[in-house]
C-alpha positions, 0 to 999 in steps of 0.5 A: 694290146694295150690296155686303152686300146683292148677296152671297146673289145673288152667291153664288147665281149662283157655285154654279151657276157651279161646278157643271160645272166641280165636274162636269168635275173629278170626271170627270177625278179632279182633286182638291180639293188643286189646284183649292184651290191654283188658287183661291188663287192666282187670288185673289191675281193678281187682287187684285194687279192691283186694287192695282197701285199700292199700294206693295210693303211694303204690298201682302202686308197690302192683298191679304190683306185683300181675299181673306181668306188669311193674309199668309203664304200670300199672300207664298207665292203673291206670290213664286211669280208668273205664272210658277208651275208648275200645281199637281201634281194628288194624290191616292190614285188618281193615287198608286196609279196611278204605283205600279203602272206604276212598281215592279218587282213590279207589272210585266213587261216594262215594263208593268203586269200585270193583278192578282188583286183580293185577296191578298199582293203583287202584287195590287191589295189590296197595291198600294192598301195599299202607298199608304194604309191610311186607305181600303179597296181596295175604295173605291179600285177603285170610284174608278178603276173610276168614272174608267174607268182600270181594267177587272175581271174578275170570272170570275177576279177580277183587275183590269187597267189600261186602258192608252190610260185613263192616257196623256192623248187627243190629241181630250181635250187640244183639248176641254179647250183649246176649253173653256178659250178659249170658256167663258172669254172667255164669262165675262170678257164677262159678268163685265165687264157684270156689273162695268160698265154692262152694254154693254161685250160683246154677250151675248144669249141665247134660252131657252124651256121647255116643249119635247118632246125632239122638238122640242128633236132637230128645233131642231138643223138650224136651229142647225147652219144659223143658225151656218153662216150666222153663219160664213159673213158673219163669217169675210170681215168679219174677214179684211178688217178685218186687212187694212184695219188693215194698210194702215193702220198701225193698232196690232193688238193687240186679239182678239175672239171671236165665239161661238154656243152651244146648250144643252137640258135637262131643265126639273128639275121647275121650274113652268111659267113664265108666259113660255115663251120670251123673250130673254136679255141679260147677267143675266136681263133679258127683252126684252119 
C-alpha cells in the first residue's frame, strides 16, 4: 500500500492510539505545552536515527523535511540531544498551585492555609488573580476541584489544598513505570510488524462481543488462572536460559517481555458483528 494511500488508515488507527494517553493526561492535569514538546522532540530522535548516515551539515534540512519543523526548531532539539531534561509540565493550575504553597500570605507555618473562596487577598479569588486574569477563578477551582487537588467547604466557603493530592504517590509512581515499560514494549512489537513482514514479535489477541457484564465478571478466574499458568512455565524457562547463555559465553545483551493482558468494555452502541468471537494477530486479521 502506498504511502498516500495508507495515511487516512494510518491516521485512523493514531486517534484511537491517543485516545488513552489524551485520557491519562487530562487526569493528571499534563498540559498540551509539554506533551507539544515531547512529541517534537520524539519526531526528531527518530528521524535522526533513519538518517544516521547522512552527514552533519545536512542532517538539520534532511530532518526537517521528514517531520514537518522549521530547521530552527529541529537544530533546538538536535543540540538538546538524548540527554535533554523532560519538559517542565506549565500550566495555570500547577502555577496557582506553587503560589499558594510558596508566598507567605498564603501560609502558616510553612503550610498552606484553607482560603475563603472570594475576597482580597488571602483568598483563592486573589490567589488565581495574582496567576492570570485571562481565566475565572471560578474555572480554575473547577480544574483543581476536577484533578482532586482541592477540596471546598461550601458551609463556610473556603477552599483547602488536599495535602498527600500534590506530593506525587509511591503506587502512582510504580503504575505509571509499568504502564510505560508494558504498553510501550507492547507498541514497539506491533509498530515493528506493522513496518516489517508481520512476524518480527509474536502478537495475538482474542476479542469477542456480544457479552453480558456477568459473563465478562465470570471470565476473570480463567484469566487470572490462565496467567497464573503462563507464569509459572515461563519464569523457569527464563532463568535456565540465563543460565545456559552464561555457561556458554554467549553475548547477553538482548531483553524480552513476555505479556498477558485483559480488557472489556461497553460494545458503544456498535451492530452486532456477524463473527462474535475470533482471534487477533498483529492488525486485525482474524484466523478462520
Amino acid at each position: 500500500m502506498s504511502q498516500t494511500l495508507d495515511q487516512p488508515v494510518l491516521l485512523s488507527a493514531m486517534h484511537q492510539l491517543l485516545a488513552p494517553l489524551t485520557r491519562l493526561a487530562l487526569a493528571r492535569g499534563l498540559p498540551y505545552a509539554a506533551l507539544d514538546e515531547l512529541l517534537r522532540a520524539a519526531l526528531v530522535r527518530e528521524a535522526r536515527r533513519l538518517h544516521a548516515d547522512v552527514p552533519g551539515h545536512g542532517l538539520v534540512s534532511r530532518v526537517s523535511t521528514t517531520t514537518g519543523l522549521t530547521r530552527r526548531e529541529v537544530s533546538r532539539l538536535l543540540e538538546a540531544g538524548d540527554e535533554a531534561p523532560l519538559p517542565a509540565p506549565h500550566s495555570l493550575t500547577g502555577e496557582v498551585l506553587v503560589r499558594w504553597m510558596a508566598d507567605p500570605p498564603y501560609q502558616r507555618q510553612g503550610r498552606p492555609l484553607a482560603l475563603p473562596r472570594t475576597g482580597d487577598a488571602p483568598s483563592f479569588e486573589a490567589l488565581a488573580q495574582s496567576v492570570t486574569r485571562d481565566v475565572h477563578p471560578r474555572t480554575l477551582l473547577g480544574e483543581l476541584c476536577r484533578l482532586e487537588l482541592v477540596t471546598c467547604n461550601t458551609d463556610i466557603d473556603t477552599v483547602a489544598l488536599k495535602q498527600p493530592a500534590f506530593v506525587p504517590r509511591a503506587d502512582q509512581a510504580h503504575m505509571l513505570s509499568l504502564l510505560a515499560d508494558n504498553v510501550g514494549d507492547h507498541l514497539r512489537a506491533a509498530v515493528d510488524n506493522v513496518l516489517g513482514s508481520g512476524d518480527a514479535h509474536f502478537e495475538q489477541a482474542v476479542y469477542a462481543d456480544e457479552l453480558s457484564l456477568q459473563s465478562v465478571q465470570a471470565l476473570r478466574p480463567l484469566i487470572a488462572a490462565q496467567w497464573a499458568d503462563l507464569l509459572g512455565r515461563m519464569a523457569p524457562e527464563l532463568e535456565r536460559r540465563i543460565a545456559d547463555d552464561r555457561t556458554e559465553r554467549r553475548a547477553q545483551d538482548q531483553r524480552v517481555r513476555i505479556g498477558f493482558y485483559s480488557f472489556a468494555a461497553p460494545m458503544a452502541g456498535a451492530a452486532p458483528a456477524q463473527r462474535s468471537c475470533s482471534q487477533e494477530r498483529g492488525l486485525t486479521q482474524p484466523v478462520r
